[in-house]
C-alpha positions, 0 to 999 in steps of 0.5 A, spaced: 822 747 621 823 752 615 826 749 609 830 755 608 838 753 609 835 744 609 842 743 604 846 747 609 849 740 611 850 737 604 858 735 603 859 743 601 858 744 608 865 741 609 869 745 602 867 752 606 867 751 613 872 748 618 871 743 622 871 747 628 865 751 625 862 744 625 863 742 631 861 750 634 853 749 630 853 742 632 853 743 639 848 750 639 843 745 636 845 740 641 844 745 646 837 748 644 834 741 643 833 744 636 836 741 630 832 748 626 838 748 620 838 756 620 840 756 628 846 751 624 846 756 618 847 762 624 852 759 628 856 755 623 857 762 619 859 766 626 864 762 627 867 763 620 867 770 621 870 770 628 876 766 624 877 771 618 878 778 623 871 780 624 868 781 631 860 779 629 857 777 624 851 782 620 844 777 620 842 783 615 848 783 610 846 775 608 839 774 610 835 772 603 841 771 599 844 764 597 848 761 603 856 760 601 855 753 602 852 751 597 854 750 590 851 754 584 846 748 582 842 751 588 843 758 588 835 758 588 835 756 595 836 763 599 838 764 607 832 766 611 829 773 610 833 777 616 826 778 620 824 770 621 830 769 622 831 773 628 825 771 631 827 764 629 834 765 633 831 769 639 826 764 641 832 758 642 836 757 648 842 759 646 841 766 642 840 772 648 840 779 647 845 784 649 846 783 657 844 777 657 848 771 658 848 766 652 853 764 648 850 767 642 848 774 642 844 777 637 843 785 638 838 790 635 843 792 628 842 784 627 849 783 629 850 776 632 857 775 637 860 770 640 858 772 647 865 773 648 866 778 643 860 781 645 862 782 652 869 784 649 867 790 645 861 792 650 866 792 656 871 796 651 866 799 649 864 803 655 871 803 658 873 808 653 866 812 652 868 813 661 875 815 659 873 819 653 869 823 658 873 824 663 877 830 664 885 830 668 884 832 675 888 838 677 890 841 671 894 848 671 892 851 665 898 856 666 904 851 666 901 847 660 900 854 657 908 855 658 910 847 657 906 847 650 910 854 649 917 851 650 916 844 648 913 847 641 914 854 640 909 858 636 908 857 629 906 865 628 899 864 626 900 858 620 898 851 619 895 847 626 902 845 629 897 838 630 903 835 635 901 840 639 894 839 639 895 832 640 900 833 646 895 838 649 889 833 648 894 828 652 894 832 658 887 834 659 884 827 657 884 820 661 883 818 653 887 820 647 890 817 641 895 820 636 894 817 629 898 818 623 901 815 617 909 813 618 914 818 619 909 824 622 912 824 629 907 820 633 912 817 637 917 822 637 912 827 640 910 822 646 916 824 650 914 832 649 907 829 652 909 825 658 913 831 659 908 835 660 904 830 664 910 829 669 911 837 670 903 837 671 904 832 677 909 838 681 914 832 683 909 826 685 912 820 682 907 817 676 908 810 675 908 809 667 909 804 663 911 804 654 908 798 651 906 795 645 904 789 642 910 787 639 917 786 641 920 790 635 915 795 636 917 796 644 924 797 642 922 802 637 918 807 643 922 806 649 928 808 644 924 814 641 922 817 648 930 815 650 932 819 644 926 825 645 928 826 652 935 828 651 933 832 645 928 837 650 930 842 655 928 839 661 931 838 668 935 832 671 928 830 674 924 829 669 929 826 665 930 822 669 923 820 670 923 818 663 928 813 663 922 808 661 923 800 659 917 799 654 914 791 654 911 788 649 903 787 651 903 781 654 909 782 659 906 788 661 899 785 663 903 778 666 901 772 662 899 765 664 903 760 660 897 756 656 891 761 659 887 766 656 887 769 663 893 775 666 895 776 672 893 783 671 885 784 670 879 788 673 881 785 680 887 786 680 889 792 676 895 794 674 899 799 679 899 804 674 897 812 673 899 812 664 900 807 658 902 809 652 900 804 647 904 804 640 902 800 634 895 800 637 893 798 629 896 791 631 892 790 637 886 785 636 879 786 640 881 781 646 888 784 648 885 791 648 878 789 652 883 786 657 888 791 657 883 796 659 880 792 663 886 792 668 888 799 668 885 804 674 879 808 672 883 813 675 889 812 669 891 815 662 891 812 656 894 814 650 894 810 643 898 811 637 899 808 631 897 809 624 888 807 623 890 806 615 895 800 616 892 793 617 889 791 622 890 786 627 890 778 626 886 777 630 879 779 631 877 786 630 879 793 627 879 796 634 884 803 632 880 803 625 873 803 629 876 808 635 878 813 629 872 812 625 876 811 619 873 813 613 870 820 616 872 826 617 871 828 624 873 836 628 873 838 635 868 840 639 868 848 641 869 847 647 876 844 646 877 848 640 876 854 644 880 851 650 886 850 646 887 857 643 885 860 650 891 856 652 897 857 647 893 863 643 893 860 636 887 858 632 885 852 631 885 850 624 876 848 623 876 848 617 873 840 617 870 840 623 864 836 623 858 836 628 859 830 633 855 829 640 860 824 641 866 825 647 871 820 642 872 826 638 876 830 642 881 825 644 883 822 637 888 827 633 890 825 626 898 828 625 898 830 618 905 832 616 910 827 614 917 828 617 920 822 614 918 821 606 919 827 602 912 832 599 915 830 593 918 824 595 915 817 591 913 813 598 909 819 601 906 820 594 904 813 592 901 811 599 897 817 599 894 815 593 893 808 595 890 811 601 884 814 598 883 808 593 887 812 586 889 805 584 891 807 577 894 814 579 898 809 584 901 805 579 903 810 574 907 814 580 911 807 581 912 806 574 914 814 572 921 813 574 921 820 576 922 818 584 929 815 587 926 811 592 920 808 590 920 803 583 915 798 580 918 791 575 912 787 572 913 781 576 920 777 572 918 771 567 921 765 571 928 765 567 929 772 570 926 772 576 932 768 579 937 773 576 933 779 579 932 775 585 939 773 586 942 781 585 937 784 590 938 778 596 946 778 595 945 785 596 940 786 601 943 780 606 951 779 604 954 785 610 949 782 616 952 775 614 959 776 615 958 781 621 963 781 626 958 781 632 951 780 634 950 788 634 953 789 627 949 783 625 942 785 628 944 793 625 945 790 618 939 784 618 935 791 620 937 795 612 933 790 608 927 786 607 923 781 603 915 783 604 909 778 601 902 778 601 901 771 601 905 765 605 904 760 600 904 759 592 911 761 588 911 768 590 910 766 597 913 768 604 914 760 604 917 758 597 921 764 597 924 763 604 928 756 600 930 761 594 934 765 598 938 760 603 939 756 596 942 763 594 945 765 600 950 757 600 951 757 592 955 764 595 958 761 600 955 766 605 951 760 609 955 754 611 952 746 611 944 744 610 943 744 617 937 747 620 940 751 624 946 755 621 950 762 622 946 767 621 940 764 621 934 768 622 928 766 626 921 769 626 917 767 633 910 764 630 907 761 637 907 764 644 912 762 649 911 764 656 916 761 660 922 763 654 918 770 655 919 769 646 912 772 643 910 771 635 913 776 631 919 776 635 926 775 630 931 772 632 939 771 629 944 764 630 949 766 631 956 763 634 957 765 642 965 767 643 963 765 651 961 758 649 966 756 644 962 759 639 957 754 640 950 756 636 946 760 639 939 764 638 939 771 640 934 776 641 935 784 642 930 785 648 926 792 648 931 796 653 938 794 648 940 788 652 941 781 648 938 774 651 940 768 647 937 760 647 939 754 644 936 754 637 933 747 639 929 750 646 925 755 642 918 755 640 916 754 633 919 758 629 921 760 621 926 762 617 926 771 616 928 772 610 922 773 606 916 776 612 908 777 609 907 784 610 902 782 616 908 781 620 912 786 619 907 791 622 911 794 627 918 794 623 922 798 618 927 797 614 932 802 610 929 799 603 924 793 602 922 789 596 915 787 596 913 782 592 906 780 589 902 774 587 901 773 580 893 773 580 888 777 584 887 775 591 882 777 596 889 779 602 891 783 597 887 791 600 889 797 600 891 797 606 896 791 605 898 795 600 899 801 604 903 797 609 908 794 606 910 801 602 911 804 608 915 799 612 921 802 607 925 808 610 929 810 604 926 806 598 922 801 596 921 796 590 914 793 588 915 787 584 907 785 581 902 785 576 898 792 573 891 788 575 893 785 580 896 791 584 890 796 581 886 792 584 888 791 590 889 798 591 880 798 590 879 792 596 878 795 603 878 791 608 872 791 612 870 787 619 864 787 622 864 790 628 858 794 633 865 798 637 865 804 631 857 804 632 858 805 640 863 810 639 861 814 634 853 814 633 848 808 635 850 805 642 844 801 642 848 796 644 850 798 651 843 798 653 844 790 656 846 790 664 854 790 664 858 784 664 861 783 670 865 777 669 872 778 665 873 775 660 
């Protein structure tokens, strides 16, 4: 037995560890009938990066330096050296390699996984490399030619239309994803891509489906299509087929209440011929393999959403890791050609780069931003977050010189109140004395308090209670009770039977047709209006204040994002970029110069073979596949 990680359960195991990791490395030694402390250490440390978003845990980053558990009075005491460590792992019982069935599995890269984690991101992983390389049957390479021309026009031999690109790459491909920052048409174009699809189709029905991982998110792409249709010069028939109602993820695949599991799977697959998927950024690594799982090999996919938003929740970047985030990727010659062939105008090649994947000819990156400004503030600040210019960020929100963007030192506590009270009252006061749920839903919509933490004074919890104070001291909230007129709710827990999902936001309010008794409404996807009394609903907080991982999916007319006082490893540049971005028409930054300086140098980071096995290394898919759903 090595001597390498003997402290591993000393009390420091307890401070860095959960229980649940514990329990995990506990029973893989119980299941080895090897009481080995490194398969602890090993086990123990998979199961805590599972919890903080990375699919895997990478044995070379922490071979042969101090374990996290143990204090600085121990730093001479050193995790394995990777080599041993590995041989060490792979004689036990519960360590197998890629294809084998174990519930630890340690690949080539030294990349240790759950086993179900592997066999999400290997069944994925396989699934989208198919995809990618496939071809849409029986394409009319004239109509495309004439329904790119009257869908986008020509641009005269100027800059790449990239829409185009992408709506071209959509029809041909099983596989495709449009990526781009806020406001640069990704789900606006979706309606020019179906389509061009349906005309494809010469009058056979498609069955076709709008979905995203969110409620608020599928509302916004079944109103985008709807808005986009009417905007096109098609006929009655097409229209028609696009009078499309999006859902939310785990409406479309069939929930089962208190399961992992879907109705939909690898056996019984979704009756479908296309899915778009919008907001794909926030769609963890579990719930994008079992989608995928469940669509027929023979159906496109079709992903948008912005790669250098936050990532999911949940474990995995999977958009991040489709799109190579961080790399520059062209387009093979034989799509660039194709393309100009069809439309007759040059691609723009200039940052093409040798790939042998397939996955490059279906990502498309849209570059022009419709909604903010080239000289606008928000577009300005994001970019430079986005390239990790901290300092040249901070010194564009400070200048003065945008409408739509500002920076406050966060207030001493003697004015944060004052400046707080101003901002709350005229953010909130027009959705809590609306006339009706529409109205008040429209008005709820214009504003919104953002946060990077839920805890401490600058919290989404904390500042939640400051503003319902605010709110009754003028009178615009009644009584102390829980549950109030206009109330906002924000789901934080599944619940199947209710068909309410976390993220969803609801406001209670009085119903005329029950006397004006308080009910909970939720405005569903299609427009319509659901309502539960307040006390069936799953649990819930209030949605005044949100952390900016829960406004993914949203936008608002102007926001207020609000940053703690002290540096904090949730603080990235891609938290940053988010919650700048939620804002539509102007947004106000309350923090710390070195705070918000350094947030914008932190990346996030999660380990992951998925990029590997698209984009370079697919050592990993050697193993027999998995045949069993997960």
């Amino acid at each position: 037995m090595s001597g390498h990680a003997e402290k591993a359960q000393t009390p420091a195991v307890e401070e860095y560890f959960s229980p649940l990791d514990i329990h995990f490395a506990r029973a893989m030694q119980r299941l080895s009938k090897d009481e080995d402390p490194d398969l602890f250490l090993a086990a123990a440390l998979v199961s805590r990066a599972t919890s903080e978003g990375h699919v895997c845990l990478n044995l070379a980053s922490v071979a042969g330096t101090p374990p996290p558990v143990y204090r600085e009075d121990a730093a001479e005491t050193l995790c394995p050296p990777l080599a041993p460590w590995r041989r060490k792992l792979l004689a036990t019982k519960v360590v197998g390699r890629p294809g084998e069935f174990a519930p630890l599995i340690l690949d080539e890269a030294s990349r240790l996984y759950l086993y179900r984690y592997w066999a999400y991101e290997n069944s994925l992983a396989r699934d989208l490399l198919t995809r990618a390389a496939a071809q849409a049957e029986n394409i009319d390479l004239s109509l495309l030619s004439s329904g790119l021309s009257k869908l986008f026009g020509h641009t005269g031999g100027k800059e790449t239309d990239w829409q185009k690109v992408a709506a071209f790459a959509c029809t041909v491909k099983l596989f495709s994803v449009i990526s781009g920052g806020p406001g640069t048409g990704k789900t606006s174009v979706i309606s020019k891509v179906l389509a061009l699809i349906l005309e494809q189709a010469r009058g056979k029905p498609l069955r076709m489906a709008l979905t995203a991982p969110t409620g608020k998110a599928a509302a916004r792409l079944e109103q985008a299509v709807k808005a986009g249709k009417e905007a096109l010069p098609l006929n009655r028939e097409t229209k028609s087929a696009l009078s499309l109602e999006a859902s939310t993820i785990h409406r479309l695949l069939g929930a089962i209440a208190d399961s992992p599991y879907f109705r939909h799977n690898k056996d019984n697959p979704l009756p479908l011929d296309l899915v778009v998927v919008d907001e794909a950024s926030m769609v963890d690594l579990a719930l994008m393999s079992k989608l995928v799982q469940a669509l027929p090999s023979s159906a496109r996919l079709i992903l948008l959403g912005d790669k250098d938003q936050l990532a999911s929740v949940q474990a995995g970047a999977v958009l991040g890791d489709i799109c190579d985030t961080g790399h520059i990727h062209g387009f093979s010659q034989e799509f660039t050609t194709s393309f100009e062939k069809i439309t007759g105008e040059r691609m723009d090649t200039l940052l093409e780069t040798a790939s042998s994947s397939s996955i490059q000819d279906c990502v498309v990156h849209l570059k022009k931003s419709y909604r903010f400004a080239a000289n606008g503030g928000i577009g300005r600040v994001s970019e430079a977050i986005n390239r990790g210019e901290g300092q040249s960020a901070l010194d564009l929100l400070r200048n003065g010189q945008y409408d739509d963007i500002s920076w406050r030192p966060l207030p001493r506590d003697s004015l944060h109140g004052r400046l707080l009270r101003d901002a709350v009252l005229e953010g909130y006061r027009a959705y809590l004395v609306a006339g009706d749920v529409e109205e008040a839903f429209s008005n709820f919509e214009r504003f919104r308090i953002l946060c990077a933490l839920r805890r401490g004074p600058h919290g989404v919890e904390s500042l939640n209670r400051q503003v319902e104070a605010m709110l009754r001291e003028e009178g615009l909230i009644k009584g102390l009770s829980r549950w109030y007129r206009g109330c906002p709710v924000l789901i934080t827990r599944n619940d199947y039977d209710l068909g309410l999902f976390n993220g969803d936001i609801g406001i209670i309010l009085p119903d005329p047709a029950l006397g004006n008794e308080l009910r909970a409404f939720f405005r569903w996807a299609d427009g319509s209006v659901r309502k539960f009394l307040p006390a069936r609903l799953p649990p819930h907080e209030p949605a005044f204040a949100m952390t900016v991982h829960k406004s993914q999916g949203s936008e608002f007319d102007r926001a207020l994002l609000i940053l703690p006082e002290q540096p904090s490893p949730v603080i990235t540049r891609e938290l940053l970029y988010t919650g700048i971005t939620r804002a539509r028409e102007r947004v106000e930054v309350w923090g710390r110069e070195e705070v918000f300086v350094d947030g914008v140098r932190r990346r996030i980071e999660r380990a992951s073979g998925l990029r590997d096995a698209l984009w370079g290394d697919r050592s990993f898919l050697a193993g027999s596949e998995s045949s069993e759903t997960v």
